[in-house]
VOPAGU-2260 file (C-alpha; in pm, 1 decimal, decimal comma):
REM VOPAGU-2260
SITE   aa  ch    i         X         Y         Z
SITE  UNK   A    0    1899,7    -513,1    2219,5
SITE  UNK   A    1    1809,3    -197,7    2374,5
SITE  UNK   A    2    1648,2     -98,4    2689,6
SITE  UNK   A    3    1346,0    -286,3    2743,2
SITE  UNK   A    4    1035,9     -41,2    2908,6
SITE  UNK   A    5     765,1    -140,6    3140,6
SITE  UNK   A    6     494,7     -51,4    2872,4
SITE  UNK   A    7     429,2     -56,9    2512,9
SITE  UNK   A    8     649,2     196,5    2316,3
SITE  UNK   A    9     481,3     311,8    1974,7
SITE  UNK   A   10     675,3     538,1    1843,5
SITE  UNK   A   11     517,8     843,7    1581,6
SITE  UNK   A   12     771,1     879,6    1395,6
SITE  UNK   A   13     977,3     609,6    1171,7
SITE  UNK   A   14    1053,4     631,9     815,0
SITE  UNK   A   15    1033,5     397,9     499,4
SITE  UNK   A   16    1283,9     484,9     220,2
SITE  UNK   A   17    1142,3     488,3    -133,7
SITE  UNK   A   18    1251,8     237,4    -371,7
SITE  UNK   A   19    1316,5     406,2    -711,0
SITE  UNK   A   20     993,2     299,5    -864,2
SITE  UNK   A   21     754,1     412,7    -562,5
SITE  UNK   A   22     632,6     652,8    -831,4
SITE  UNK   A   23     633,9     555,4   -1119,1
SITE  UNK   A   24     517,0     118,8   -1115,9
SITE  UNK   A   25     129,4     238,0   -1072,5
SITE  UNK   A   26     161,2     603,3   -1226,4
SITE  UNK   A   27    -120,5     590,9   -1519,0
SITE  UNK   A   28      80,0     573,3   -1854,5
SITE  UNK   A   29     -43,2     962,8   -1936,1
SITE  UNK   A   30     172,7    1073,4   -1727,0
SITE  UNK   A   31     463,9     878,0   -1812,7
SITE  UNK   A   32     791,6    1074,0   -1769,6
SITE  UNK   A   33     667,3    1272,9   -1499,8
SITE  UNK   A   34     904,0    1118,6   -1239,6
SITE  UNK   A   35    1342,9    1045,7   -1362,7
SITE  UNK   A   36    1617,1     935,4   -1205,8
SITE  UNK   A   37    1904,8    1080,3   -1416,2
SITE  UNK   A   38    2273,2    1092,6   -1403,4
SITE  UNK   A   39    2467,3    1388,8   -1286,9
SITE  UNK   A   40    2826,8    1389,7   -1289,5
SITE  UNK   A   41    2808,0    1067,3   -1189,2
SITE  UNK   A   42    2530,1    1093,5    -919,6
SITE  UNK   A   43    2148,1     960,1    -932,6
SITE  UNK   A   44    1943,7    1237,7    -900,7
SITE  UNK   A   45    1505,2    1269,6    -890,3
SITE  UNK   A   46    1347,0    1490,7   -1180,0
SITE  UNK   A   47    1001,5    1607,5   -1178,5
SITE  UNK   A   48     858,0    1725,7   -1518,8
SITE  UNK   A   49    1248,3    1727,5   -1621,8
SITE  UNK   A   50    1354,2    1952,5   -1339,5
SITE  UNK   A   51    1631,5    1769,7   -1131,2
SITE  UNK   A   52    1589,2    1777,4    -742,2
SITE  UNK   A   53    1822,9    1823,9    -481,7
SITE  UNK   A   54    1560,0    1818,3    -228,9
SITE  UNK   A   55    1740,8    1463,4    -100,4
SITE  UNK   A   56    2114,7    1443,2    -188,3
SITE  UNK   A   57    2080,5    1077,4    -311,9
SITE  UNK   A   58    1705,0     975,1    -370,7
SITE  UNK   A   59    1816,8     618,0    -421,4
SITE  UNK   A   60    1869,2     599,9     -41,1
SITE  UNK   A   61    2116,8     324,8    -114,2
SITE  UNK   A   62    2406,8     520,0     110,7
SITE  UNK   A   63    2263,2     725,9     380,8
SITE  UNK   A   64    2393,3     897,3     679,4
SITE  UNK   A   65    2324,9     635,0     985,1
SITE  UNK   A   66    2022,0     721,9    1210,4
SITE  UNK   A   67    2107,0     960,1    1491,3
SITE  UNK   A   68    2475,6    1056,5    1325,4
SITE  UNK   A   69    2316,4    1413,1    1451,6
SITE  UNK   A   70    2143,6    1404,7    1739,0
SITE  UNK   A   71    2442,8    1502,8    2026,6
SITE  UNK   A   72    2494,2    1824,5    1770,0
SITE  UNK   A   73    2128,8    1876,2    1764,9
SITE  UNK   A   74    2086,8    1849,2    2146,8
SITE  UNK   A   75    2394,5    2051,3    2231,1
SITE  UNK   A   76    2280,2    2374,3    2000,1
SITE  UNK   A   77    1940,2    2388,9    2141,0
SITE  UNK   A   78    1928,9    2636,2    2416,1
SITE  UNK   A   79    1641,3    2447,4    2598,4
SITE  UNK   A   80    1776,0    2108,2    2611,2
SITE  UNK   A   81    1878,4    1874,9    2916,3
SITE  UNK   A   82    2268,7    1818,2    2902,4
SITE  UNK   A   83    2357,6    1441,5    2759,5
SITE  UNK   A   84    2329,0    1164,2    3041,5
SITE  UNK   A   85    2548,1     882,8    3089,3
SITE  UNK   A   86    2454,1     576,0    2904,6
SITE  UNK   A   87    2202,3     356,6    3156,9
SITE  UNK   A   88    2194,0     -27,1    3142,7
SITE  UNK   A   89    2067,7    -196,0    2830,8
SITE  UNK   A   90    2104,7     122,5    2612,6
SITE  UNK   A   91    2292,9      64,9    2278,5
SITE  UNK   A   92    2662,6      97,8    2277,9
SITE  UNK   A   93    2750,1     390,7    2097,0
SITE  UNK   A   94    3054,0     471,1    1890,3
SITE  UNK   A   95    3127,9     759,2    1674,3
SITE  UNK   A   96    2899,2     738,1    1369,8
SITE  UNK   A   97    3073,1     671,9     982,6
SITE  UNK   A   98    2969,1     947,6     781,4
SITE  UNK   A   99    2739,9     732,0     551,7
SITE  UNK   A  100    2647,2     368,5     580,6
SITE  UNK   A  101    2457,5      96,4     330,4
SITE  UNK   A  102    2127,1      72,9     392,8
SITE  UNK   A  103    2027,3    -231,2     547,4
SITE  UNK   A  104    1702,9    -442,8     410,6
SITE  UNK   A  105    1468,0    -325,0     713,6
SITE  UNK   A  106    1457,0      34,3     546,1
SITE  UNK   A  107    1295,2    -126,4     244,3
SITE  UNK   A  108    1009,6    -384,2     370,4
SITE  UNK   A  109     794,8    -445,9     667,1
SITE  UNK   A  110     940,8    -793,9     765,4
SITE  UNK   A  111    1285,2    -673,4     827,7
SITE  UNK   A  112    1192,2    -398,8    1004,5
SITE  UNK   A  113     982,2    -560,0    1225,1
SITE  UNK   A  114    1273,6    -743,7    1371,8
SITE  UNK   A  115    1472,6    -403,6    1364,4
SITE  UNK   A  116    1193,7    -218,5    1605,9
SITE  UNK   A  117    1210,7    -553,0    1833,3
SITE  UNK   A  118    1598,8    -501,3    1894,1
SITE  UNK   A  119    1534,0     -95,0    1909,6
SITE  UNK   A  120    1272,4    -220,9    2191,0
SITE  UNK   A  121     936,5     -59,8    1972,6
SITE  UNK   A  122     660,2    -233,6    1988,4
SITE  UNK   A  123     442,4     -22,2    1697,1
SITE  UNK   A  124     556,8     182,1    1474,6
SITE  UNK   A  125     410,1     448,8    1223,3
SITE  UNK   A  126     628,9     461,4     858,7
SITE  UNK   A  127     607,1     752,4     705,9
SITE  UNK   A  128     755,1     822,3     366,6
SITE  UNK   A  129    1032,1    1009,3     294,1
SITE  UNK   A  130    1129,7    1120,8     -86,6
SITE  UNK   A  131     738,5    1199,0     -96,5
SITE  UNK   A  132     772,0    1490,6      83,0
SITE  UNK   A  133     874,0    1701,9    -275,2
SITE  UNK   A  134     612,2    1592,0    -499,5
SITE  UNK   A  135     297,4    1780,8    -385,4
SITE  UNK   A  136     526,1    2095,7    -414,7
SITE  UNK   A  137     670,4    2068,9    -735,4
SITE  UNK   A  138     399,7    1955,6    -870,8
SITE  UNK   A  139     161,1    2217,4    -776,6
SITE  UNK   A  140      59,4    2434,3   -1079,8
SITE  UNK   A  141     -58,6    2037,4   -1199,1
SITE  UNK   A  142    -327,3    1915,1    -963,5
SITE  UNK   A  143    -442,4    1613,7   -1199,0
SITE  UNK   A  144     -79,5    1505,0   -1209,1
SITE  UNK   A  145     -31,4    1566,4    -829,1
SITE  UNK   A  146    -313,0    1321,0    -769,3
SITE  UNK   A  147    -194,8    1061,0   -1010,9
SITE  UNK   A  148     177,5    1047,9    -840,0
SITE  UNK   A  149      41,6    1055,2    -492,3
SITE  UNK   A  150    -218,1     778,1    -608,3
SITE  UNK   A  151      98,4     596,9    -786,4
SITE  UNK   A  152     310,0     631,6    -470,9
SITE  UNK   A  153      -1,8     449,1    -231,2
SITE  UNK   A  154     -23,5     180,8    -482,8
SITE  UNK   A  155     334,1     105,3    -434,3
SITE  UNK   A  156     320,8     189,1     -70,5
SITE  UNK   A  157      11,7    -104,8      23,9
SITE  UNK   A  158     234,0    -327,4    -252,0
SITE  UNK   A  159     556,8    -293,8     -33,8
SITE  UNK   A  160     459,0    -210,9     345,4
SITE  UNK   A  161      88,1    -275,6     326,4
SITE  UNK   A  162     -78,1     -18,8     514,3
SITE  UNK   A  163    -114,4    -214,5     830,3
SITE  UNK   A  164     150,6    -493,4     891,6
SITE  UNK   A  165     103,2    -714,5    1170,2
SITE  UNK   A  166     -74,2    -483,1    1389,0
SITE  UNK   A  167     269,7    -309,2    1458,8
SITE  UNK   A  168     394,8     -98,9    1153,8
SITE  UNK   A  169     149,6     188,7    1020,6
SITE  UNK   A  170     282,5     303,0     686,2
SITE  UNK   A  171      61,9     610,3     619,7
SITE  UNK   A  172     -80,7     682,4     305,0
SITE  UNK   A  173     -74,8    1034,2     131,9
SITE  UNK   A  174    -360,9    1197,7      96,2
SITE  UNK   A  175    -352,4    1507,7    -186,2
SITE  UNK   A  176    -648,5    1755,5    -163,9
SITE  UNK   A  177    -622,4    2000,3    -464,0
SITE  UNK   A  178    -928,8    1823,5    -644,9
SITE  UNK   A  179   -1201,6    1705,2    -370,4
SITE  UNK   A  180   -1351,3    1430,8    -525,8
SITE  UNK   A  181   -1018,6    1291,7    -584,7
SITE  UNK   A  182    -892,4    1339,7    -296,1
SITE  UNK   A  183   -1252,9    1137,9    -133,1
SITE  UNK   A  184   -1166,1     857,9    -372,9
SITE  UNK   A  185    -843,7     808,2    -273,6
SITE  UNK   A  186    -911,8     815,4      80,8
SITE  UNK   A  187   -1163,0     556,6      60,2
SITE  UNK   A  188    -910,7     321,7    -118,1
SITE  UNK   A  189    -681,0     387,2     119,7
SITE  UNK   A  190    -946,5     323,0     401,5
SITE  UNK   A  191   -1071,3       5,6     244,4
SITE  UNK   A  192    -699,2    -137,7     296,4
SITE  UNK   A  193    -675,2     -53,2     637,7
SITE  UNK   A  194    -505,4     241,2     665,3
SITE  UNK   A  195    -535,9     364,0    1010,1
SITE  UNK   A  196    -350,4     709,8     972,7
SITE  UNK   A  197    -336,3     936,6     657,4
SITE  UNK   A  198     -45,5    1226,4     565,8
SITE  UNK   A  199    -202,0    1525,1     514,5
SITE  UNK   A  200      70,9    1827,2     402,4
SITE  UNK   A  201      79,9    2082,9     667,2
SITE  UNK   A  202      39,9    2365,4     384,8
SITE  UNK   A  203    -246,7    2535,7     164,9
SITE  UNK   A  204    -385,7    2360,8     -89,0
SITE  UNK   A  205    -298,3    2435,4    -474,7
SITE  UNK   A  206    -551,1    2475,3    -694,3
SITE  UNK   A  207    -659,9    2471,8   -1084,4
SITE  UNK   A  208    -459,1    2798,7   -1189,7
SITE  UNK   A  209    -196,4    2766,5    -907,3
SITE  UNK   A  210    -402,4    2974,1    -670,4
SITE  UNK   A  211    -363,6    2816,2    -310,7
SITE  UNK   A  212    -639,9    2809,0      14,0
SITE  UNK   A  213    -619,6    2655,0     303,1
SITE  UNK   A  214    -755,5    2262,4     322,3
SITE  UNK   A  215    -990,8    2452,0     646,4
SITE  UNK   A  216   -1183,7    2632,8     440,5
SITE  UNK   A  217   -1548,7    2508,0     382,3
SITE  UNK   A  218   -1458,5    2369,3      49,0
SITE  UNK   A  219   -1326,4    2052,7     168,8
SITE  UNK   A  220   -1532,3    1982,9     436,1
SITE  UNK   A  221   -1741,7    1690,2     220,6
SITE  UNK   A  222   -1363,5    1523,8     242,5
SITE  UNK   A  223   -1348,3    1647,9     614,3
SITE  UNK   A  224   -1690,8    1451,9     662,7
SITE  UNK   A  225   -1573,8    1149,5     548,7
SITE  UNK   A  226   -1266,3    1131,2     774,5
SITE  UNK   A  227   -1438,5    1250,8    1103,3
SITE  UNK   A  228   -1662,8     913,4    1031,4
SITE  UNK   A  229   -1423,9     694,2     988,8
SITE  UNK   A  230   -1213,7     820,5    1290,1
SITE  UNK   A  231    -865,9     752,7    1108,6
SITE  UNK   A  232    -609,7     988,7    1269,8
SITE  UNK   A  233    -463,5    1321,0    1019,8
SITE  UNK   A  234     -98,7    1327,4    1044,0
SITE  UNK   A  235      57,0    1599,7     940,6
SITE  UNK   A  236     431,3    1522,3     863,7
SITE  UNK   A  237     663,7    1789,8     829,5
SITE  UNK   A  238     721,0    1856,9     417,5
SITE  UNK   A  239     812,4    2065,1     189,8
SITE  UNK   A  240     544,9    2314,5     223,2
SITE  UNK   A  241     589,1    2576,1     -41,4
SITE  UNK   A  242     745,9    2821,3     247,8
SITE  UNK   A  243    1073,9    2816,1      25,7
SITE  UNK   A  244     891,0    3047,7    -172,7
SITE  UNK   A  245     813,3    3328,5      93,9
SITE  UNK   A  246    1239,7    3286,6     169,8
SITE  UNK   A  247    1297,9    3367,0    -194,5
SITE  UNK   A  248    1065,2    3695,6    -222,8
SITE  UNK   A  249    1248,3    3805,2      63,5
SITE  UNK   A  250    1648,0    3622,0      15,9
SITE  UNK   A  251    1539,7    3755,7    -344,7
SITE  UNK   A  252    1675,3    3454,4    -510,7
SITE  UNK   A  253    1466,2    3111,0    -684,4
SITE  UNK   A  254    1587,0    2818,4    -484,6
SITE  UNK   A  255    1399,2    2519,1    -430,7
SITE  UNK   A  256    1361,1    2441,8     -57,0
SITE  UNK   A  257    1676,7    2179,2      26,1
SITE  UNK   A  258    1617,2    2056,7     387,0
SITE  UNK   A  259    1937,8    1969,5     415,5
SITE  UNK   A  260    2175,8    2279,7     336,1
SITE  UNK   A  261    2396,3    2385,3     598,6
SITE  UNK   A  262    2444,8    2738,9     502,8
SITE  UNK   A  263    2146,6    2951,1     538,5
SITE  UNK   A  264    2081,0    3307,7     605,7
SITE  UNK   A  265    2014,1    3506,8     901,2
SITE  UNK   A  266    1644,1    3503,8     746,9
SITE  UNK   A  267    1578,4    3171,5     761,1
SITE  UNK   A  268    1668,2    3102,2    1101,2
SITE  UNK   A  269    1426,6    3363,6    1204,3
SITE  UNK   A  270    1151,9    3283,0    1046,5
SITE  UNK   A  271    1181,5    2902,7    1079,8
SITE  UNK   A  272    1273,4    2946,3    1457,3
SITE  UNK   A  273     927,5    3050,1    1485,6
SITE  UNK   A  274     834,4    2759,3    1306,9
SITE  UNK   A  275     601,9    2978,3    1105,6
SITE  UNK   A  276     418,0    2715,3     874,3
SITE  UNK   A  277     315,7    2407,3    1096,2
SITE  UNK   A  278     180,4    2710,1    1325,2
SITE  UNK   A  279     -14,3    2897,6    1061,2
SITE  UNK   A  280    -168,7    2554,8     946,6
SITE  UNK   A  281    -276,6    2448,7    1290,6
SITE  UNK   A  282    -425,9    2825,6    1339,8
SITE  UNK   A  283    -618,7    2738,2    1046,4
SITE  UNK   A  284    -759,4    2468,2    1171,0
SITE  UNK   A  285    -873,0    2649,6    1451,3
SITE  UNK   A  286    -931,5    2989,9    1318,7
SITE  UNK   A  287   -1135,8    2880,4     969,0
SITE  UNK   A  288   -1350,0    2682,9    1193,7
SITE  UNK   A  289   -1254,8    2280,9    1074,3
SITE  UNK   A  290   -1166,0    2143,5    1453,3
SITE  UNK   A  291   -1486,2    2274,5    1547,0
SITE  UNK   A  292   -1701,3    2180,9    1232,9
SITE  UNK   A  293   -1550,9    1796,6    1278,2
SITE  UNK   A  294   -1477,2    1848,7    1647,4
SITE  UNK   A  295   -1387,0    1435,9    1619,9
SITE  UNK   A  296   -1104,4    1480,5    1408,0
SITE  UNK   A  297    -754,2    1454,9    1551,0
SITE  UNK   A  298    -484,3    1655,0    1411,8
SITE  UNK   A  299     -92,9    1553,4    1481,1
SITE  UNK   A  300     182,6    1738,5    1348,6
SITE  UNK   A  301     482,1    1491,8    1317,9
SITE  UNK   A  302     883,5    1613,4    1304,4
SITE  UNK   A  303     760,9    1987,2    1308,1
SITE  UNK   A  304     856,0    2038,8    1680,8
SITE  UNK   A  305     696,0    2231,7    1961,5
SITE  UNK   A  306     867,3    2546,0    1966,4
SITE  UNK   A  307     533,4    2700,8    1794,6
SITE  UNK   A  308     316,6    2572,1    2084,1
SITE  UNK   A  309     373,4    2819,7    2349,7
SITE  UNK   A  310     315,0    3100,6    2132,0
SITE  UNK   A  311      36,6    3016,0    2000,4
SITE  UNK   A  312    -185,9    2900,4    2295,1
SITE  UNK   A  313     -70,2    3266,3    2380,2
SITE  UNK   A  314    -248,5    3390,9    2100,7
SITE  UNK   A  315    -531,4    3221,9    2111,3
SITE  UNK   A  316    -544,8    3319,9    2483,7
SITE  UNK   A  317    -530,3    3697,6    2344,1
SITE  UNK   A  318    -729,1    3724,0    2050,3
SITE  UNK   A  319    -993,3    3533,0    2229,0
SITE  UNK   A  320   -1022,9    3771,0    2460,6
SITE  UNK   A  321   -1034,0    4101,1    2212,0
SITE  UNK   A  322   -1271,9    3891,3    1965,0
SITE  UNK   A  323   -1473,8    3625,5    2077,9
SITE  UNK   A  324   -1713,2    3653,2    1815,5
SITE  UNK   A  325   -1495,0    3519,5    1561,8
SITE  UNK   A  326   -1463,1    3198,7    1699,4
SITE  UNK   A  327   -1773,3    2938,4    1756,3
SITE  UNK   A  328   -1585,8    2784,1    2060,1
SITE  UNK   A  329   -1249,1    2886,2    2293,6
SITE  UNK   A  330    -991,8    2800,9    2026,9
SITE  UNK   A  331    -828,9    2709,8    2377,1
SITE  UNK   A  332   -1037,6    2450,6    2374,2
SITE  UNK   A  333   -1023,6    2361,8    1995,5
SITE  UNK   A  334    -647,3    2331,4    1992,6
SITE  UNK   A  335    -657,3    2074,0    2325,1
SITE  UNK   A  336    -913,9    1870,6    2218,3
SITE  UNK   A  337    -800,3    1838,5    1872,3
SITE  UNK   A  338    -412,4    1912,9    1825,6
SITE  UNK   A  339    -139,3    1618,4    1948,9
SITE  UNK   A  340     234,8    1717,1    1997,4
SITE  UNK   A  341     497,4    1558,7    1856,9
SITE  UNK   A  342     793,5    1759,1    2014,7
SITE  UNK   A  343    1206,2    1719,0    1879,4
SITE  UNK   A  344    1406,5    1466,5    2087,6
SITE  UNK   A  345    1587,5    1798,1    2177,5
SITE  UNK   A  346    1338,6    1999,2    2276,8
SITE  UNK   A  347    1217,1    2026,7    2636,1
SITE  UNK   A  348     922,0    1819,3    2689,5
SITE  UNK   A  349     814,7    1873,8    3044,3
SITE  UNK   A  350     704,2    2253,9    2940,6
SITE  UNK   A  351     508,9    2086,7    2656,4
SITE  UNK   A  352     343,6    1834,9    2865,8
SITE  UNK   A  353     263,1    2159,3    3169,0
SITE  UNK   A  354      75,6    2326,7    2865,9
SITE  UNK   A  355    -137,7    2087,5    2720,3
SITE  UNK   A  356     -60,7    1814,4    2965,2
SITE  UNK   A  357      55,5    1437,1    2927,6
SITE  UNK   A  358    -250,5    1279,7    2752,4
SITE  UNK   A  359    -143,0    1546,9    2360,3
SITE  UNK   A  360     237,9    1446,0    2366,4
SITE  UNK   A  361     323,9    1195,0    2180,7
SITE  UNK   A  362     687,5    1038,7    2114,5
SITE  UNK   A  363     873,6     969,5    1796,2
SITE  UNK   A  364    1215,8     943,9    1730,5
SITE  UNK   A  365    1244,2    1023,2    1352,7
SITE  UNK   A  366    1459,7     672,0    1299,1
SITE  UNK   A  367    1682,1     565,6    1108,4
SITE  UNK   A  368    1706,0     954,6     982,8
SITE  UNK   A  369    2042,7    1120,2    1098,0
SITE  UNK   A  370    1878,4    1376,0    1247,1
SITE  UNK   A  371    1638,3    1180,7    1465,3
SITE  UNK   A  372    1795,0     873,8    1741,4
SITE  UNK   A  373    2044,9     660,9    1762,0
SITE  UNK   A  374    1871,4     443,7    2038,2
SITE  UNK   A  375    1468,0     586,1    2095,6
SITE  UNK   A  376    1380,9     425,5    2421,0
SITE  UNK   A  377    1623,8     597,2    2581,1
SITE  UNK   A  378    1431,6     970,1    2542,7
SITE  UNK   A  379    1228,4     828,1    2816,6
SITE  UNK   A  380    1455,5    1001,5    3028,5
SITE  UNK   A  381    1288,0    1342,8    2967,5
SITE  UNK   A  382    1053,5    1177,4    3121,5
SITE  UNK   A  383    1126,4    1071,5    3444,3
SITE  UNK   A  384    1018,4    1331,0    3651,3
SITE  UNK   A  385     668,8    1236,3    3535,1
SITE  UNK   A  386     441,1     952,1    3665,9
SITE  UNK   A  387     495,3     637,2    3525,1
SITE  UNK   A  388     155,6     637,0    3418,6
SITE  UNK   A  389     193,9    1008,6    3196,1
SITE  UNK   A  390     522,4     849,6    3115,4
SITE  UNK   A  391     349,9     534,5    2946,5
SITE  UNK   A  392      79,3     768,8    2756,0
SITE  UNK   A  393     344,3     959,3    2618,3
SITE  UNK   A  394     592,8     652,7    2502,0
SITE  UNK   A  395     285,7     487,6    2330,4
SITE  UNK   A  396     -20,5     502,0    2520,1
SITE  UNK   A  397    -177,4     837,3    2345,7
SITE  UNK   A  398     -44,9     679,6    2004,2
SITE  UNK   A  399    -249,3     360,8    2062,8
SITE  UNK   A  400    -535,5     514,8    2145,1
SITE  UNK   A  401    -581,7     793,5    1859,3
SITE  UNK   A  402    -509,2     457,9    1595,2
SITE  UNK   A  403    -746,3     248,9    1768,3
SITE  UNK   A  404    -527,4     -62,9    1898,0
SITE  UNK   A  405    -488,0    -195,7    2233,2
């Protein structure tokens, strides 16, 4: 068991993996073929339209690297993190990490997770998926087919996790926007079933004819209406979001984004240090008006950091000042009213919580991935300068609040 907190810990950030017919059991028989698992020299592999993926080295998910087999190597190359801290009573004995491990059941179903989060010591959880994360992308010059996979994967997704399971897990349902009314319809299912969150890619929109805009222009704002009255919360989970093809124009090559390569160039650490997309779509928000059209909507980016934050309330702060008259309100005010933090384990949270204080952070740990915890109560202890009472929002009490539970 791990360390047991004085409060309730929900934590933003868990992940389902996909079983290999999340996309295919409900896909409507026109689009049969769409989605393949083939063979390749003797490795499983996901195919989209008959081009094979290496977006996820094994999209069976069968063997996986164990959760937190990164996180000491994340922590130590992050210029801004705390040094590691001695183990404190009740935290998880740790050992060095195998390099890949067999998934256990409680990656698969709601029933043996729940009874993994009580021995992590998580009391909620939201599930996102994780093999989604490619479709929207590859499938983008297609936006009838995008919205049959994504409606395929949901099916599958309230079959398997439900979309609220015993008031503790939150899967979260993705919604696709390329085609409005679709995208209305399938919100309302989702909505119906008691989905309390939705997944929203951080990323413009694709369109009939491949041309892309961003899901804060005007255009979608009958969709926009219909979430602002239902008060469900937009997350906005890190994906791929087409940026891959802004590397290539410049790397001057035609790779397909793979999240998990180890050698990049000098480029791409730039230009993702400055964790350029997750920032351009929250300035969108803001700057195209939406926050302030729907000023009830709640926006939270989830695994995409909080590197981006400082700059950008910088900004805003600026171009505020030079033109006021292209904003209806402070975007100051948009982005603290209507933007909640989800910052890295490594990253350092007490300058995120000074700029737009305790009651926007939220915590997630990114489990079981290898790049998130081993043991997620214990990044309370970036916390402990804080009051208890900041501490408690941020370990669960902002969560419950923006999904509407006690």
């Amino acid at each position: 068991m791990a360390r047991q907190l004085n409060y309730p810990v929900f934590d933003a950030d868990n992940h389902m993996y996909e079983t290999t017919d999340a996309f295919t059991k409900y896909l409507d028989p026109e689009y049969a073929g769409l989605v393949k698992y083939v063979q390749v020299n003797g490795r499983t592999k996901i195919a989209l339209r008959n081009v094979i993926s290496e977006y996820i080295p094994n999209p069976t998910f069968n063997k996986v690297a164990p959760p937190g087999a990164q996180e000491l190597e994340f922590q130590l190359k992050n210029p801004h993190a705390r040094a590691p801290r001695a183990p404190k009573p009740g935290d998880k004995e740790r050992t060095a990490p195998p390099r890949y491990i067999e998934s256990p059941p409680a990656y698969f179903n709601p029933a043996d997770r729940l009874e993994l989060m009580n021995e992590l010591g998580l009391d909620r959880a939201m599930m996102w998926p994780t093999l989604a994360s490619l479709l929207e992308e590859r499938l983008a010059d297609d936006p009838k087919a995008t919205h049959a996979v994504v409606h395929a994967l949901n099916e599958w997704m309230y079959e398997h996790w439900t979309f609220n399971f015993e008031n503790r897990i939150f899967p979260t349902p993705v919604i696709t926007l390329p085609i409005v009314d679709e995208a209305i319809a399938e919100f309302e299912r989702v909505i119906s079933r008691g989905a309390r969150a939705i997944l929203v890619r951080p990323a413009p929109v694709p369109g009939v004819g491949g041309a892309r805009r961003s899901f804060a222009v005007p255009e979608f704002d009958p969709f926009w209406k219909k979430v602002e009255e239902s008060g469900v919360l937009v997350g906005m989970h890190a994906s791929d979001d087409g940026f891959q093809r802004y590397i290539n124009e410049w790397d001057g090559t035609a790779q397909e984004h793979l999240p998990f390569k180890r050698s990049r160039s000098g480029f791409w650490h730039i230009v993702h240090g400055e964790a350029r997309m997750i920032k351009d779509t929250v300035s969108s928000i803001i700057g195209h008006g939406l926050a302030t059209r729907f000023p009830k909507l709640r926006f939270m980016p989830v695994e995409n950091g909080s590197s981006w934050v400082h700059p950008l309330l910088e900004t805003l702060r600026q171009v505020y000042a030079v033109a006021p008259d292209a904003f209806d309100e402070d975007p100051l005010v948009t982005f603290k009213r209507s933007i909640y933090v989800h910052p890295f384990h490594e990253e350092n949270v007490l300058d995120l919580v000074a700029a737009v204080g305790a009651d926007r952070v939220v915590f997630g740990s990114d489990y079981p991935h290898p790049e998130g915890m081993f043991d997620p109560v214990t990044w309370v202890d970036e916390l402990e300068t804080l009051p208890e009472t900041d501490q408690a929002a941020i370990m669960g009490g902002n969560l419950a609040g923006l999904m509407g539970v006690s």
